[in-house]
PyMOL Python script that loads the backbone (N, CA, C, O; Angstrom):
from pymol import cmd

cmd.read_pdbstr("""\
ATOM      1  N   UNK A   1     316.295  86.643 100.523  1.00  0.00           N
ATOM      2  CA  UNK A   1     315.979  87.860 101.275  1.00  0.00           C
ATOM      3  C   UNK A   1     314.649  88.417 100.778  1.00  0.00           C
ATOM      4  O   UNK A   1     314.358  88.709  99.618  1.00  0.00           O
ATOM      5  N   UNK A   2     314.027  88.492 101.683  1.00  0.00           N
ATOM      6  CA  UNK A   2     312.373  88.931 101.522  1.00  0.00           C
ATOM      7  C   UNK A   2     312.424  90.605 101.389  1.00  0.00           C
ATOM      8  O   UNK A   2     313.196  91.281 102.069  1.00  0.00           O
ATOM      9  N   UNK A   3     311.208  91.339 100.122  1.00  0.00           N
ATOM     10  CA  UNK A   3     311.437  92.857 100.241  1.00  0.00           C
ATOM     11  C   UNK A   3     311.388  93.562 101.817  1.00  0.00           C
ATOM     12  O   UNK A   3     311.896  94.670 101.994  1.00  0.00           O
ATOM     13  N   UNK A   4     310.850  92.953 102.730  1.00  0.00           N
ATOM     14  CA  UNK A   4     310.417  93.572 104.145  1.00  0.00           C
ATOM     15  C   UNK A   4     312.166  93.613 104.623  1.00  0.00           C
ATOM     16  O   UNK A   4     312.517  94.153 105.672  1.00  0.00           O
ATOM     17  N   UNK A   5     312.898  93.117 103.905  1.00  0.00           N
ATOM     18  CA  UNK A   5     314.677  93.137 104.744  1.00  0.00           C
ATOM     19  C   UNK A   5     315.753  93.511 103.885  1.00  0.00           C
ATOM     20  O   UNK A   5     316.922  93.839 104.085  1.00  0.00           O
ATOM     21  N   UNK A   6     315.077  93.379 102.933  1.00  0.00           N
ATOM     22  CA  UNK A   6     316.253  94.339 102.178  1.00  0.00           C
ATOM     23  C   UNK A   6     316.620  95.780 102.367  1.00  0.00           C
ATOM     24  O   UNK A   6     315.707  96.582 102.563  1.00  0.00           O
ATOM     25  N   UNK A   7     317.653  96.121 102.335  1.00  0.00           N
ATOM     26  CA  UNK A   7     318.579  97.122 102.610  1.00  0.00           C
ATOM     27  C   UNK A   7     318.899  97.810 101.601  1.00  0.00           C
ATOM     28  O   UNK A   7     319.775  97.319 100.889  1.00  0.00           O
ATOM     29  N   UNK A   8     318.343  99.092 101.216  1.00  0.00           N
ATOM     30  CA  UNK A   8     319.018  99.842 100.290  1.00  0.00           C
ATOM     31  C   UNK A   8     319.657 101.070 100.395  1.00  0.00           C
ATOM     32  O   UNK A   8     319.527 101.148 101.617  1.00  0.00           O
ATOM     33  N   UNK A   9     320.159 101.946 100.145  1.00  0.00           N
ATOM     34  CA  UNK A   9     321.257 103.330 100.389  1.00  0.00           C
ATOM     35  C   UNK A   9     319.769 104.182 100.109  1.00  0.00           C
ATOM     36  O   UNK A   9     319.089 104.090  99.087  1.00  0.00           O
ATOM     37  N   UNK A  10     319.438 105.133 101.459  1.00  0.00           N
ATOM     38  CA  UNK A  10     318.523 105.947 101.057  1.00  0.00           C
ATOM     39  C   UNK A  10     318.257 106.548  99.744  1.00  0.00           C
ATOM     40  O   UNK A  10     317.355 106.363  98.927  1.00  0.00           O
ATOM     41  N   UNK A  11     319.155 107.220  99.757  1.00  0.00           N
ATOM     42  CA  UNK A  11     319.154 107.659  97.897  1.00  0.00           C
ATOM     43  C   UNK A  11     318.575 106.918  97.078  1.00  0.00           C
ATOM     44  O   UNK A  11     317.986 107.385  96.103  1.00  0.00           O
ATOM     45  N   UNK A  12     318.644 105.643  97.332  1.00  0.00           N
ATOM     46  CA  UNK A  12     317.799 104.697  95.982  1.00  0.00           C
ATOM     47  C   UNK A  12     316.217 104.808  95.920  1.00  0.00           C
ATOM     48  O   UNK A  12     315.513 104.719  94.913  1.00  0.00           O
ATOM     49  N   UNK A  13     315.812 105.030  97.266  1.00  0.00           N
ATOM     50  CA  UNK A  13     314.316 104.866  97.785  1.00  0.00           C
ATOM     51  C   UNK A  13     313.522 105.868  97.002  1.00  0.00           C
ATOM     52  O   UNK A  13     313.542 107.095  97.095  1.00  0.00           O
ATOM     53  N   UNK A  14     312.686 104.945  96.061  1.00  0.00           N
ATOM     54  CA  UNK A  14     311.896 105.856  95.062  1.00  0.00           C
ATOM     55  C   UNK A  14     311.067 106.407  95.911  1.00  0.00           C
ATOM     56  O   UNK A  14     310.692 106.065  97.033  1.00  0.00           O
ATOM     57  N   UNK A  15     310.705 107.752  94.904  1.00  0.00           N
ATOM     58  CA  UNK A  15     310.000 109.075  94.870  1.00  0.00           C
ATOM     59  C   UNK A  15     308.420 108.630  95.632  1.00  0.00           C
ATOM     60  O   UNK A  15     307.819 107.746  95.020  1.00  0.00           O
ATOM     61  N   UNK A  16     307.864 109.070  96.652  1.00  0.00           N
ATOM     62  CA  UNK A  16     306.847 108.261  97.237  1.00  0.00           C
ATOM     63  C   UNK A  16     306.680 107.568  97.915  1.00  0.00           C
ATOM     64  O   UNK A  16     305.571 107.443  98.435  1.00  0.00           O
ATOM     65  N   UNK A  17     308.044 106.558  98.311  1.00  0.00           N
ATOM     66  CA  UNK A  17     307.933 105.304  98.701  1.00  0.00           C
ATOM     67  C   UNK A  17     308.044 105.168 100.356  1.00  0.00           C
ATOM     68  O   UNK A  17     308.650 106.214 100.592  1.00  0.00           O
ATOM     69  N   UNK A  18     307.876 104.654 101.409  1.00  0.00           N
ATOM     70  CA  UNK A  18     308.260 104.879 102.391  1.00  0.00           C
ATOM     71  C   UNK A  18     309.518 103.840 102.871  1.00  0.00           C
ATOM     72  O   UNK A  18     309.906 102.777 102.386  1.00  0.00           O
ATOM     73  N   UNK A  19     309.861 104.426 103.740  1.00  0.00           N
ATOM     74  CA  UNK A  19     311.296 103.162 103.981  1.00  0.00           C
ATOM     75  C   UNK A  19     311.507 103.213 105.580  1.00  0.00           C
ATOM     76  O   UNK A  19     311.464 104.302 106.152  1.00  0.00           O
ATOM     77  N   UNK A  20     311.705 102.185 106.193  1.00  0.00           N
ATOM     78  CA  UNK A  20     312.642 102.462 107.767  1.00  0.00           C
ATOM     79  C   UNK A  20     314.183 102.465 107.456  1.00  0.00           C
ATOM     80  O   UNK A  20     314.946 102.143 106.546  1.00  0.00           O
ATOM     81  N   UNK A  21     314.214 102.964 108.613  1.00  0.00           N
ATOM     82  CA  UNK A  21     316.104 103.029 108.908  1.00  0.00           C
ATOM     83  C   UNK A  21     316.508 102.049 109.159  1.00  0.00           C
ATOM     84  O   UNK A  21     316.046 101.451 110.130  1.00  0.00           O
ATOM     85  N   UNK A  22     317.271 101.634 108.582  1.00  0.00           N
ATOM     86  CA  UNK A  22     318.208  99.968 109.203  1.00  0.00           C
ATOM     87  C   UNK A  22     319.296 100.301 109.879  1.00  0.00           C
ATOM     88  O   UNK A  22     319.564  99.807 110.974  1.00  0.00           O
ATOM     89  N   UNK A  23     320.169 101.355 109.157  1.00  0.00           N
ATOM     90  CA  UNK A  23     321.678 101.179 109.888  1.00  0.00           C
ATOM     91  C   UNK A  23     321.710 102.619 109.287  1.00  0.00           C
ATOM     92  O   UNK A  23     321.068 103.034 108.322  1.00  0.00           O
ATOM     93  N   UNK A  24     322.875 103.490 110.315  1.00  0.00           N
ATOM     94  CA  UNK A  24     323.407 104.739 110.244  1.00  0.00           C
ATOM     95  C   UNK A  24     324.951 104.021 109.987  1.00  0.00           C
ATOM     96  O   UNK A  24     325.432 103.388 110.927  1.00  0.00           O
ATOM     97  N   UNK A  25     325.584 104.112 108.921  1.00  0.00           N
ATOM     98  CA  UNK A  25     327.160 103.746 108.923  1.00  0.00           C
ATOM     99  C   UNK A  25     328.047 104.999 108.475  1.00  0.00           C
ATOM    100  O   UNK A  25     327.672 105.718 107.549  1.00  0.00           O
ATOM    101  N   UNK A  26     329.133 105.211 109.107  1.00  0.00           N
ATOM    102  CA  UNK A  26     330.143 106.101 108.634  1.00  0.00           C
ATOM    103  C   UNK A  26     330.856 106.305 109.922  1.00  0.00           C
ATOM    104  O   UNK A  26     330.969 105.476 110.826  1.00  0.00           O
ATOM    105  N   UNK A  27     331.376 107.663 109.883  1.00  0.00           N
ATOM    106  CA  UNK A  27     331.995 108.562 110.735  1.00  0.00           C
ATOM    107  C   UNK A  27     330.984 108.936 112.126  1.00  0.00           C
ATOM    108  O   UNK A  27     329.815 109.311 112.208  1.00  0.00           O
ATOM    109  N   UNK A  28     331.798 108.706 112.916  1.00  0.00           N
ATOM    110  CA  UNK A  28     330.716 108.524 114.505  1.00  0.00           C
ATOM    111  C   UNK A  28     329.788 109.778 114.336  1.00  0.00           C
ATOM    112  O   UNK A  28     328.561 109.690 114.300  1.00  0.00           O
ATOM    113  N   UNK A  29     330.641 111.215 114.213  1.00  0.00           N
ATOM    114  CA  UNK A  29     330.415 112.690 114.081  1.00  0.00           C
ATOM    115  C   UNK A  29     329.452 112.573 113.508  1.00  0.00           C
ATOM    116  O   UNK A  29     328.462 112.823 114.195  1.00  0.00           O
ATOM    117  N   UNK A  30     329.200 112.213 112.219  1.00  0.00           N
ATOM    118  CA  UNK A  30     328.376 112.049 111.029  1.00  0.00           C
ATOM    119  C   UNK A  30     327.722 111.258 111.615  1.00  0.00           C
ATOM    120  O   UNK A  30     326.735 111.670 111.005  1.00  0.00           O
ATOM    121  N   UNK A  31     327.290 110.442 112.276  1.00  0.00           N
ATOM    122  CA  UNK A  31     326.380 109.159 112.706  1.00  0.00           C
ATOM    123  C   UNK A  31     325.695 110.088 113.859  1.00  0.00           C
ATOM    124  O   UNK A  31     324.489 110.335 113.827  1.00  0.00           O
ATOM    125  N   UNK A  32     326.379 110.480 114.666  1.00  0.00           N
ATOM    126  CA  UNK A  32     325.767 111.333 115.673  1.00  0.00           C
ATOM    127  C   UNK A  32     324.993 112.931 115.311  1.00  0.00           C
ATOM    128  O   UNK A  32     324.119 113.460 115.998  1.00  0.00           O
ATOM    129  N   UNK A  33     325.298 113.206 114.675  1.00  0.00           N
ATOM    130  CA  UNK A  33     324.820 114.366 114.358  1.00  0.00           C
ATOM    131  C   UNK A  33     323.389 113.921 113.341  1.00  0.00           C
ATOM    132  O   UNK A  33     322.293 114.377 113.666  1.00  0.00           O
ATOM    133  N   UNK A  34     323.480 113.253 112.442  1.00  0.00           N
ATOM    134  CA  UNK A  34     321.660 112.269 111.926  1.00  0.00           C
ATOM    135  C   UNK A  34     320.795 112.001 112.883  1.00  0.00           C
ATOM    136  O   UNK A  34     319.568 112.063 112.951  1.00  0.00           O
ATOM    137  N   UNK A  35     321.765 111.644 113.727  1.00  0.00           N
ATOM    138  CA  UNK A  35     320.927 111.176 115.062  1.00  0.00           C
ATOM    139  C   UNK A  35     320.130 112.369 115.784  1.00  0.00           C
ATOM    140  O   UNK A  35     318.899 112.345 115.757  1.00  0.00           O
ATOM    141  N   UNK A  36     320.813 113.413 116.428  1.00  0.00           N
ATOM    142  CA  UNK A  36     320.372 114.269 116.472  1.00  0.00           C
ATOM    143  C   UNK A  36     319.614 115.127 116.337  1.00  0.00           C
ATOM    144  O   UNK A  36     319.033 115.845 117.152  1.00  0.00           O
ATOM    145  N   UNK A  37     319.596 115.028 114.495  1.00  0.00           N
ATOM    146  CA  UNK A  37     318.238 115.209 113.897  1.00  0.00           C
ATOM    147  C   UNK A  37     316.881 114.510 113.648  1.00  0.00           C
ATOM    148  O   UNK A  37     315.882 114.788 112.986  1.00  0.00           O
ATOM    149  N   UNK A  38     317.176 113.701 114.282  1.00  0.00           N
ATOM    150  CA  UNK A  38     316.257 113.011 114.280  1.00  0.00           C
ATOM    151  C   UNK A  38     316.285 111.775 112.916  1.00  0.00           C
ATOM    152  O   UNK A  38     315.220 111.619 112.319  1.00  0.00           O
ATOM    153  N   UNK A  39     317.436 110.988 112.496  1.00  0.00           N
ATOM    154  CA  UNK A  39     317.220 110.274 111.918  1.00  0.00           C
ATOM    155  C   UNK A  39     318.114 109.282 112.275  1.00  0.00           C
ATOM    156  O   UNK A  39     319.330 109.309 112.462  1.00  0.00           O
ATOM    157  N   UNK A  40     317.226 108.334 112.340  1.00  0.00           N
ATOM    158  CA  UNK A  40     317.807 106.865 113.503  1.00  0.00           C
ATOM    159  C   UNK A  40     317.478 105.694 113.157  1.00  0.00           C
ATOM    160  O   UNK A  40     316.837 105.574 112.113  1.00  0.00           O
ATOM    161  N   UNK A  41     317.766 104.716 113.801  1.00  0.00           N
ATOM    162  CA  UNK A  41     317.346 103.326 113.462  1.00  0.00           C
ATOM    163  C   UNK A  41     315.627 103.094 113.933  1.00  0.00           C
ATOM    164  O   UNK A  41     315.308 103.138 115.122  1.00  0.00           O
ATOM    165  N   UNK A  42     314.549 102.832 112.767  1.00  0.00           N
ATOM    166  CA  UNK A  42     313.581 102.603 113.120  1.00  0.00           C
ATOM    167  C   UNK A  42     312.893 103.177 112.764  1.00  0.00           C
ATOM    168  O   UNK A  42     311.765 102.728 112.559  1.00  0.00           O
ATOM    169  N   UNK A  43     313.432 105.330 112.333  1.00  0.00           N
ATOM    170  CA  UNK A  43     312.396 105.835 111.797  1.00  0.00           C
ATOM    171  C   UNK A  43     311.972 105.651 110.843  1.00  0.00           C
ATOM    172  O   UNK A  43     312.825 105.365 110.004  1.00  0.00           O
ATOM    173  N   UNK A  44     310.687 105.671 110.386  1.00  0.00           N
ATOM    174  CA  UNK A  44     310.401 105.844 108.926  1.00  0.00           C
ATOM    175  C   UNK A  44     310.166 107.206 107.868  1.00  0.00           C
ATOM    176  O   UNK A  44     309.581 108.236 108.204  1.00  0.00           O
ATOM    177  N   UNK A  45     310.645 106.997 106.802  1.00  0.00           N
ATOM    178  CA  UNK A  45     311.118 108.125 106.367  1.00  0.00           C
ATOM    179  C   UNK A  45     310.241 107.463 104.918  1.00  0.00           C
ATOM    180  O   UNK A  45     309.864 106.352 104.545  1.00  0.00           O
ATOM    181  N   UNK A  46     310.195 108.928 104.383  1.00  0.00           N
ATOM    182  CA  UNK A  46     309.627 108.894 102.731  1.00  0.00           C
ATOM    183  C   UNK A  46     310.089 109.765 102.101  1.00  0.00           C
ATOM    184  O   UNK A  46     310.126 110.933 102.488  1.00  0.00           O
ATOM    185  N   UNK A  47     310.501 109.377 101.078  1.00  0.00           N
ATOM    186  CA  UNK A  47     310.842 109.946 100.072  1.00  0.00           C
ATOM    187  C   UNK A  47     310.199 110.771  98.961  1.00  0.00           C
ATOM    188  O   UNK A  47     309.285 110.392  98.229  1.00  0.00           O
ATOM    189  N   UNK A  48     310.877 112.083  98.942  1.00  0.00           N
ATOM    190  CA  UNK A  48     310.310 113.375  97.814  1.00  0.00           C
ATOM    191  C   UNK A  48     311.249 113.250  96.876  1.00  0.00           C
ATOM    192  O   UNK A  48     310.937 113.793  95.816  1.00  0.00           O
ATOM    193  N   UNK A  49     312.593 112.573  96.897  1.00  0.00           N
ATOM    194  CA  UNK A  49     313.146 112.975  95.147  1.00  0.00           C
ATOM    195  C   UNK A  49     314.764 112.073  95.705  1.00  0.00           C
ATOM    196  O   UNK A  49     315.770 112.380  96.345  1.00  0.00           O
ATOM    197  N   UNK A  50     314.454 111.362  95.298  1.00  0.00           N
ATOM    198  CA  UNK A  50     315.239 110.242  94.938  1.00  0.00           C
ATOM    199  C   UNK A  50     316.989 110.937  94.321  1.00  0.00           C
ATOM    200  O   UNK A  50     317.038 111.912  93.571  1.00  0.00           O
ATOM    201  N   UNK A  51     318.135 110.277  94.771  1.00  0.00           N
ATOM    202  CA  UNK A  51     319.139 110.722  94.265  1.00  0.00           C
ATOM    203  C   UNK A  51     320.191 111.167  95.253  1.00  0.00           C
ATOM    204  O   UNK A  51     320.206 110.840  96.440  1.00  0.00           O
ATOM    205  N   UNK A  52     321.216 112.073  94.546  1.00  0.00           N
ATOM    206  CA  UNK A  52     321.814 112.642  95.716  1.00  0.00           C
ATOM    207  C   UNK A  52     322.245 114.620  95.329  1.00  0.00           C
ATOM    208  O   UNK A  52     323.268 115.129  94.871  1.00  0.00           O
ATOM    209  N   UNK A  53     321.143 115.136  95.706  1.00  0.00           N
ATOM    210  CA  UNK A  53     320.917 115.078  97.025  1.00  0.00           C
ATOM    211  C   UNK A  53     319.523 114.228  97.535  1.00  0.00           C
ATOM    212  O   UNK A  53     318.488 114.501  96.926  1.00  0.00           O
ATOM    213  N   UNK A  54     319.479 113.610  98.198  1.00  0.00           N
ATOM    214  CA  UNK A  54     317.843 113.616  98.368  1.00  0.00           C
ATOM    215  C   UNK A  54     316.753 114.229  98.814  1.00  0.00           C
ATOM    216  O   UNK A  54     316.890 115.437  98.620  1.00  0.00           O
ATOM    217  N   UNK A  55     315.644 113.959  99.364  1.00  0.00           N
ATOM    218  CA  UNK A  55     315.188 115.242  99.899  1.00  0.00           C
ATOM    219  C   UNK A  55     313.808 113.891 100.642  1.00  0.00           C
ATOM    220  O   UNK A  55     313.002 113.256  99.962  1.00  0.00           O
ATOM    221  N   UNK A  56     313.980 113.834 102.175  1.00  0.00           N
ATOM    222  CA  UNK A  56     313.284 112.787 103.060  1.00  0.00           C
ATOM    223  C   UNK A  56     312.307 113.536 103.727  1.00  0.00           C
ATOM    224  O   UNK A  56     312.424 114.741 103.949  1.00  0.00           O
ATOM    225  N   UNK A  57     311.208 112.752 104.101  1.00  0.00           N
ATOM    226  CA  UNK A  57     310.039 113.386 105.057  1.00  0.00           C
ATOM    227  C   UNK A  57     309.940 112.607 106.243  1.00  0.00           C
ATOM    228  O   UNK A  57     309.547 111.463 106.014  1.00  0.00           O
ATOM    229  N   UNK A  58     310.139 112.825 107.263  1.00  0.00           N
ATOM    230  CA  UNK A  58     310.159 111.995 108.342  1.00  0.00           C
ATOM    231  C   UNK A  58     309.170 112.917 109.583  1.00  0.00           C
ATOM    232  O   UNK A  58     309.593 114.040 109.861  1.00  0.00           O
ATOM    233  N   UNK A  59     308.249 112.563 110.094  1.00  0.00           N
ATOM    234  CA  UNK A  59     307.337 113.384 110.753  1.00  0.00           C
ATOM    235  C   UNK A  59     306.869 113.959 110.344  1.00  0.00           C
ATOM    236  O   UNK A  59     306.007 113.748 109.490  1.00  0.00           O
ATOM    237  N   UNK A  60     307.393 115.407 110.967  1.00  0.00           N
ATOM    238  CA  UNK A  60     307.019 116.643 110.297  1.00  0.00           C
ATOM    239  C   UNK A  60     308.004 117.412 109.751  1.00  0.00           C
ATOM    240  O   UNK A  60     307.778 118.452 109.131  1.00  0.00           O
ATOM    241  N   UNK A  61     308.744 117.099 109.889  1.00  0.00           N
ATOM    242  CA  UNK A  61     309.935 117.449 109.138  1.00  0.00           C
ATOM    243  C   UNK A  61     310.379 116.734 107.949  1.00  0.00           C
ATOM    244  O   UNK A  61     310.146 115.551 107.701  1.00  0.00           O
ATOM    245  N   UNK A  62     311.224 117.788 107.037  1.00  0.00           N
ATOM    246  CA  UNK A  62     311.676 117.557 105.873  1.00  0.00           C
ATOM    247  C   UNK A  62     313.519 117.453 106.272  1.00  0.00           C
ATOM    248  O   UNK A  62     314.270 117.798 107.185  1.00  0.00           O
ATOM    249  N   UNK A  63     313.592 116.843 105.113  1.00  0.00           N
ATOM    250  CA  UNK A  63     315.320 117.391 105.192  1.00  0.00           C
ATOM    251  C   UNK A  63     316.216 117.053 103.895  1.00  0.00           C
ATOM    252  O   UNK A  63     315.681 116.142 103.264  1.00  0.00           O
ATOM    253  N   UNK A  64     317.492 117.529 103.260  1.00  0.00           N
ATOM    254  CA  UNK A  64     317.846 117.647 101.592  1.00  0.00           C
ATOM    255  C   UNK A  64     318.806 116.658 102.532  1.00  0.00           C
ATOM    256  O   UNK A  64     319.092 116.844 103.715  1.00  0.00           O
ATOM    257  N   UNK A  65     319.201 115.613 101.718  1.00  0.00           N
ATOM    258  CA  UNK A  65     320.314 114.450 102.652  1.00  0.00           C
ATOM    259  C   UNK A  65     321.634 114.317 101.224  1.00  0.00           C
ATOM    260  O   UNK A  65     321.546 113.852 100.088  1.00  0.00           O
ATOM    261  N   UNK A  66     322.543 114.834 101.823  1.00  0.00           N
ATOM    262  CA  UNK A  66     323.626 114.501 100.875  1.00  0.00           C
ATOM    263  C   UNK A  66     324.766 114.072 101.005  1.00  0.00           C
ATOM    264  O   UNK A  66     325.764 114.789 100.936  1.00  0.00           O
ATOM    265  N   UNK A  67     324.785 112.460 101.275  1.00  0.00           N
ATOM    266  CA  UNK A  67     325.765 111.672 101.629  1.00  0.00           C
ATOM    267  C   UNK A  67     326.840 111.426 101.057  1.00  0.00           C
ATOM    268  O   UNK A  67     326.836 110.664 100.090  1.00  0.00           O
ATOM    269  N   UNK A  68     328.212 112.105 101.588  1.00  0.00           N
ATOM    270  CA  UNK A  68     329.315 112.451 101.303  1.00  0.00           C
ATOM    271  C   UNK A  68     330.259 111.026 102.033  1.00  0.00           C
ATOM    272  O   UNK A  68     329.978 110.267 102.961  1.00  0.00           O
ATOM    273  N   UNK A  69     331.463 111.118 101.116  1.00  0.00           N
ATOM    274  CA  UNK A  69     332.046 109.888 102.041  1.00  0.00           C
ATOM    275  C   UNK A  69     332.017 109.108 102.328  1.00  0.00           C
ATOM    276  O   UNK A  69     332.627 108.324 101.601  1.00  0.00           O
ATOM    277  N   UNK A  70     331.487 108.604 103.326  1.00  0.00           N
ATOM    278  CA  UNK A  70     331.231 106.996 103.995  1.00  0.00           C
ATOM    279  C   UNK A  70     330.189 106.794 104.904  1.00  0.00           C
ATOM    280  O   UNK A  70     329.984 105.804 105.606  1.00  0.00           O
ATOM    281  N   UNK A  71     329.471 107.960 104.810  1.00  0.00           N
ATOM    282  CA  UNK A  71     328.246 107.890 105.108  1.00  0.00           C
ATOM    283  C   UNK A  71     327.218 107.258 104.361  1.00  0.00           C
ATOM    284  O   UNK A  71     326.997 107.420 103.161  1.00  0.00           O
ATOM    285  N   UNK A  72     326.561 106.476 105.210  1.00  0.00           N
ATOM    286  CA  UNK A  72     325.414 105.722 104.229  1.00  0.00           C
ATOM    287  C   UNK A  72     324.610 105.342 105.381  1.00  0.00           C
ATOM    288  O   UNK A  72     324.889 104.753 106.426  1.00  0.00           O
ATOM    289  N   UNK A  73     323.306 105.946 104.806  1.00  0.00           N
ATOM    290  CA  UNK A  73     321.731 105.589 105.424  1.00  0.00           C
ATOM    291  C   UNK A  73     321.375 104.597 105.041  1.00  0.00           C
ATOM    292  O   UNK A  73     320.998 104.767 103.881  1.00  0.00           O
ATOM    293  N   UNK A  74     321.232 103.362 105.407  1.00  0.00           N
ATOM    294  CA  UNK A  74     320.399 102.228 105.000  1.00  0.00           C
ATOM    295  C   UNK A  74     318.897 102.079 105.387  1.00  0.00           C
ATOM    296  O   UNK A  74     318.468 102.361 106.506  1.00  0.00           O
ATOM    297  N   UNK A  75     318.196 101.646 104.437  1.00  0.00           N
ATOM    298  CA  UNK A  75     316.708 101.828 104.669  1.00  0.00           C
ATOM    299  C   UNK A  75     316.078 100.333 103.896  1.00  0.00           C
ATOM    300  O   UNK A  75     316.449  99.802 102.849  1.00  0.00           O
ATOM    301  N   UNK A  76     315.094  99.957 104.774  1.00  0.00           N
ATOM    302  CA  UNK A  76     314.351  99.313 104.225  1.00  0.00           C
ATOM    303  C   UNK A  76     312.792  98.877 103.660  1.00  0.00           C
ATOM    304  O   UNK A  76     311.949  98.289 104.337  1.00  0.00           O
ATOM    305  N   UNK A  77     312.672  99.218 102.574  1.00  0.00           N
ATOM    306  CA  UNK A  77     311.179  99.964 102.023  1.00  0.00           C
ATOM    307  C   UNK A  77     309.964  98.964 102.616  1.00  0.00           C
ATOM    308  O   UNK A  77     309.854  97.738 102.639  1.00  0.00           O
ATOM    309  N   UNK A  78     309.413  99.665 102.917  1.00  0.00           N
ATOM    310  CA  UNK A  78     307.808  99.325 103.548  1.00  0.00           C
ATOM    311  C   UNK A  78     306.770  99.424 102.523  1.00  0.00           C
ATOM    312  O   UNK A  78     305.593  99.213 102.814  1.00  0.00           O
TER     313      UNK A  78
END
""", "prot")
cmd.dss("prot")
cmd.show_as("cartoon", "prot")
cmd.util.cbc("prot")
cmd.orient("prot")
């Protein structure tokens, strides 16, 4: 598996780094409502602080992401 396809749990995505969305997994509610906000398969997102909570930059928007449950953002760093 080449770095361009690897898959990691947003949270891992170091401080700086940029990443796309691979997969929204969990609870539909929870899948739909990311969505909503605008975080989907494809966007690219960067990272301000690694962890959980996290804290993503996607556009122009910011957002604190704190994946509870069985929710998991998959991303793959660019």
């Amino acid at each position: 598996m080449t770095e361009e396809t690897k898959q990691i749990p947003i949270q891992r995505l170091p401080k700086g780094k940029k990443g796309k969305v691979t997969a929204l997994v969990g609870d539909a509610d929870e899948v739909a409502r990311l969505t909503a906000l605008g975080i989907r398969k494809g966007v690219e997102v960067c990272s301000l602080q690694k962890g959980c909570p996290c804290i993503i930059q996607f556009g122009c928007s910011r957002m604190c992401l704190r994946t509870a449950g069985q929710l998991q953002v998959m991303v793959s760093p660019v």
